[in-house]
C-alpha positions in Angstrom: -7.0 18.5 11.1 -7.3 15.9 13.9 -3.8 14.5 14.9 -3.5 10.8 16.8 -1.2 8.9 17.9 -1.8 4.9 16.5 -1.7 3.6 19.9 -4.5 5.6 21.1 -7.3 4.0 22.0 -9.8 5.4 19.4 -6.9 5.7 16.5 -8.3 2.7 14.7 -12.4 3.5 14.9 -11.5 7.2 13.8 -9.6 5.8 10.9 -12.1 3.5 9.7 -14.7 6.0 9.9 -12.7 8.9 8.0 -11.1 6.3 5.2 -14.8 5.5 4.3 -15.3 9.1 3.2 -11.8 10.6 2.8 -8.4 10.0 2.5 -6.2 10.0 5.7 -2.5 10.0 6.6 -0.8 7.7 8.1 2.7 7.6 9.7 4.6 4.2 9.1 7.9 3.7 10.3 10.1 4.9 6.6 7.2 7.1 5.7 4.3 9.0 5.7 1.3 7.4 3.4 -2.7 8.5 2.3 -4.7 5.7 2.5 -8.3 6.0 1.2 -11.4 3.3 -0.1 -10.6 0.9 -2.1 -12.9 2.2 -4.9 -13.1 4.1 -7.9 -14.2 7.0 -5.7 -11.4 6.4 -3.4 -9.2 7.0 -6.1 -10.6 9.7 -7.6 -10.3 11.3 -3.6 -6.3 10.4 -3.9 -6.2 11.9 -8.0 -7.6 15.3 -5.8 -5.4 15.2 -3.0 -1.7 13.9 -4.8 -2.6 16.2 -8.2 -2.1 12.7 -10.1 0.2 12.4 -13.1 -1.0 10.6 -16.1 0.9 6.5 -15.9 0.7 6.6 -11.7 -0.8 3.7 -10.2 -2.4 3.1 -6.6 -0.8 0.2 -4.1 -2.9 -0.9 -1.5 -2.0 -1.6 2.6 -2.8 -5.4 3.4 -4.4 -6.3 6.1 -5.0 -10.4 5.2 -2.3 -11.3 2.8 -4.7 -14.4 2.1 -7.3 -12.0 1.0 -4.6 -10.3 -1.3 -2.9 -13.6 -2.7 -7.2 -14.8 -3.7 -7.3 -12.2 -6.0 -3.7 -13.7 -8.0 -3.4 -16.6 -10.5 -1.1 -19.1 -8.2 0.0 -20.7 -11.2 2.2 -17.2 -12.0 3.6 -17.2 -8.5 7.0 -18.9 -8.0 6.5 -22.4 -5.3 8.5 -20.1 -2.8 6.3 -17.4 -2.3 2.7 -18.6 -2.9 1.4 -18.7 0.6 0.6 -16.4 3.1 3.2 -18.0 5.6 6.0 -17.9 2.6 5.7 -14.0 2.3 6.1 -13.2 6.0 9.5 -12.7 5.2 9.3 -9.6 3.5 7.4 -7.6 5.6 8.3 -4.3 4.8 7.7 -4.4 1.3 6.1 -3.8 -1.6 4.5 -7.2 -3.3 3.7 -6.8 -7.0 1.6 -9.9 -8.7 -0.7 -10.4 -11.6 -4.0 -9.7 -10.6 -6.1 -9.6 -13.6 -5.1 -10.4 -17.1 -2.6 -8.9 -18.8 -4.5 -6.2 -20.6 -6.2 -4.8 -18.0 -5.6 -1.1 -16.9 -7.1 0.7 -13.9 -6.2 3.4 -11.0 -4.8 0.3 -9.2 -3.9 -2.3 -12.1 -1.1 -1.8 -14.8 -1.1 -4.4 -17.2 -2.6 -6.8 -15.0 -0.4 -6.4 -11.7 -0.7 -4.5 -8.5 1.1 -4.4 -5.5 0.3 -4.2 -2.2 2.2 -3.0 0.7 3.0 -6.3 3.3 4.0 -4.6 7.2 3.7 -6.1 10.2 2.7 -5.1 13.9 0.5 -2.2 14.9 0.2 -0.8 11.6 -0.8 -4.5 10.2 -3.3 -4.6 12.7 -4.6 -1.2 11.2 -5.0 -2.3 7.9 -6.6 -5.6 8.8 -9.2 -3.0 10.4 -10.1 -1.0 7.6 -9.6 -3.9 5.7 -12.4 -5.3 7.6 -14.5 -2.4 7.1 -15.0 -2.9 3.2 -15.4 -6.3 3.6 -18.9 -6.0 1.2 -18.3 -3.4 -0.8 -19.8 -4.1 -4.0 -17.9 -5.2 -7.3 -16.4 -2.2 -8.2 -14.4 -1.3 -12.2 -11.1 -0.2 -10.1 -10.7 -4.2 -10.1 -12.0 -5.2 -13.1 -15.8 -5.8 -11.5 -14.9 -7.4 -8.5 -14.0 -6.7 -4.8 -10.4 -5.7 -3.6 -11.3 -4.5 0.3 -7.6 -3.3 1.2 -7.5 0.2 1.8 -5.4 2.5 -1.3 -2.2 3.0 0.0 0.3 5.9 -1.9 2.7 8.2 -1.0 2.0 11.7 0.6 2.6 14.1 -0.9 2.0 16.1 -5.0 2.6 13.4 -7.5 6.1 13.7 -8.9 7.5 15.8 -6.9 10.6 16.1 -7.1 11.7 16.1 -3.4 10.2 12.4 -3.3 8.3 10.8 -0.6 7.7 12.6 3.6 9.7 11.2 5.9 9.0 14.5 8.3 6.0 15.2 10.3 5.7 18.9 9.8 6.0 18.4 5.6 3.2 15.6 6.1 1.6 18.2 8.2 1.4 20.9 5.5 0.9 18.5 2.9 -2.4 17.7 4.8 -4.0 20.9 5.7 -2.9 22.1 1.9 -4.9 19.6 0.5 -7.6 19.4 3.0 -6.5 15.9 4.9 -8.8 15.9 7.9 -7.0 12.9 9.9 -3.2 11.9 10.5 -2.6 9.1 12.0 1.2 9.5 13.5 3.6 7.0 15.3 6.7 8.5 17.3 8.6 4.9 16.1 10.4 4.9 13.4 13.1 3.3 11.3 16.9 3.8 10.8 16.3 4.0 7.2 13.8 6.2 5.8 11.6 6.9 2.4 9.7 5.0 -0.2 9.3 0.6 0.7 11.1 -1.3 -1.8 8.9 -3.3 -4.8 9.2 -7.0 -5.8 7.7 -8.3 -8.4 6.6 -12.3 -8.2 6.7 -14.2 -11.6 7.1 -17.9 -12.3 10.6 -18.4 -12.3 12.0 -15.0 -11.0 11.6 -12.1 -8.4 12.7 -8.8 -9.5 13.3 -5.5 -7.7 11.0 -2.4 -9.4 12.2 -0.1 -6.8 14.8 0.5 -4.5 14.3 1.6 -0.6 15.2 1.1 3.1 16.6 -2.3 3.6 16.5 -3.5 0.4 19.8 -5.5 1.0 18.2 -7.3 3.7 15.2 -8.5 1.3 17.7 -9.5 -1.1 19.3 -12.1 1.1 15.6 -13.6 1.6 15.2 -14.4 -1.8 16.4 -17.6 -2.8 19.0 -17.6 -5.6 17.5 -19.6 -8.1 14.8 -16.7 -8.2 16.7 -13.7 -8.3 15.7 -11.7 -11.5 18.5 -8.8 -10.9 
């Protein structure tokens, strides 16, 4: 397995050329995450390496949050959060909107929504460049036909385990080179408060919290009161 460091000066063409293929690892700063193509063979490559449980869905890393809010129906996001600039806020998060309709199912999709996982910085400017990379991709069934180009973004390690999410190099490691990982991705700076990030869900009139995680108190506060759905 090839270990770099994000601020390397190759970090981001090595990681566009192995994500094409095969899954990597990345180090963010709560957690460790694979990332693979956004395609049903991308998913099928994380089903291998996580051991997928029947009812798991795939996120996805954003790299344009334009790109990701084009694939939603604005007229089920709330006036707050229906721009790019109006979801800065919660970098650091999970963002969980409809995408298709309500009936559709995928690797990605359940009942209509997916989320996507909104950072900022170095690792934003990652995902924007694989991102990039599947810019043409054809229409593909993982989003009902069309094309989603933001890389597949879930947790590393076996699929319900019951130790939860890597937070520690050396378990990412061994995860890795168990389940034949060819590339991590690792940056020495990370958060106070580590694990899982925490998912919102956008509707109409409400925002609600599907998961709990580091800082969750903090996104909270950002959410104005007439939308808070918890």
């Amino acid at each position: 397995m090839k270990i770099v460091d994000i601020r390397h000066r190759d970090a981001f063409e090595l990681a566009v050329g192995e994500v094409q293929h095969h899954p990597i690892i990345v180090q963010l700063p709560t957690v460790f995450v694979l990332l693979a193509a956004p395609t049903s063979a991308g998913a099928r490559q994380l089903d291998d390496a996580k051991m997928r449980l029947a009812g798991k869905n795939y996120g996805t890393a954003i790299g344009s949050m334009a790109r990701f809010l084009h694939q939603t129906d604005p007229s089920r996001l709330p006036e707050e959060f229906s721009t790019a600039t109006q979801f800065a806020r919660m970098a650091g998060s999970f963002i969980r909107v409809q995408f298709r309709s309500p009936d559709f199912q995928s690797a990605c999709i359940r009942d209509g929504t997916h989320q996507g996982l909104l950072l900022d910085g170095i690792h934003r400017e990652l995902f924007e460049r694989i991102e990039a990379s599947f810019l043409w991709t054809p229409p593909d069934p993982l989003w009902g036909g069309l094309n989603h180009c933001a890389p597949l973004c879930t947790s590393c390690n076996v699929s319900g385990d019951p130790e939860g999410s890597i937070v520690r190099l050396d378990k990412a490691l061994a995860f890795g080179r168990t389940r034949g990982v060819r590339l991590t991705i690792t940056c020495p700076e990370t958060a106070a408060q580590l694990g899982s990030y925490p998912v919102f869900g956008y509707q109409k009139h409400g925002v609600a919290v599907h998961r709990e995680g580091p800082y969750l108190a903090q996104f909270k506060a950002r959410i104005p009161q007439s939308l808070r759905a918890w």
